[in-house]
N, C-alpha and C positions, 0 to 999 in steps of 0.2 A: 414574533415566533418564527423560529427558521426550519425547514424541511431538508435544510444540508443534515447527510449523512456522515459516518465519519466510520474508519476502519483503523485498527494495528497492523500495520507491514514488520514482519519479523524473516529473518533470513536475509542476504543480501550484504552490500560493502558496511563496513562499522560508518563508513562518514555520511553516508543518507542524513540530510539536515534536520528530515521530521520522519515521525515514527507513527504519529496519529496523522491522518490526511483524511481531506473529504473524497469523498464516491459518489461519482457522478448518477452509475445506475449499481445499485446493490447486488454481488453475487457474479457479476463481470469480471475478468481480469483487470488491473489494475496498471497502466503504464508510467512507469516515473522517471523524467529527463535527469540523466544524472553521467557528467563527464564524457561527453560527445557519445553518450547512447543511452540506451532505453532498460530500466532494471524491470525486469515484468513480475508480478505478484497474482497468485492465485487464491480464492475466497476456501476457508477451511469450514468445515462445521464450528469450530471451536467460536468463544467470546474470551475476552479477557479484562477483567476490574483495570480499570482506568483512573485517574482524577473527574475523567468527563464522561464515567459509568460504566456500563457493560459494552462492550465494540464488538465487532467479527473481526476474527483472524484473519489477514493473508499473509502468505506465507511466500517467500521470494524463489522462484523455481529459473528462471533464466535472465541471459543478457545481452542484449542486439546492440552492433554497433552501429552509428552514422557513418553513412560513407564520405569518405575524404580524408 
């Protein structure tokens, strides 16, 4: 039995390669490396029906680039 967590990212670029991701710590913002920068996600109240059950929402509020 595993104690990974797992959340919906909604909002953000369409090519995000996964949409269910694990969470490191529940209710945190969420950092995802994607095209020389960081797509950031924040935890919503909401859940959403899954294949893999009820999730918590995050929801994609900004985008930091890497420098270079």
């Amino acid at each position: 039995m595993t104690n990974e967590t797992k959340a919906v990212l909604v909002g953000g670029p369409d090519e995000l390669p996964e949409r269910i991701v694990s969470v490191t710590t529940p209710g945190l913002d969420i950092k995802i490396p994607f095209r020389g920068g960081y797509e950031h996600f924040r935890a919503t109240p909401r859940q959403q029906e899954t294949a893999e059950g009820s999730l918590p929402v995050y929801e994609w509020w900004e985008r930091t680039e890497l420098p270079g």
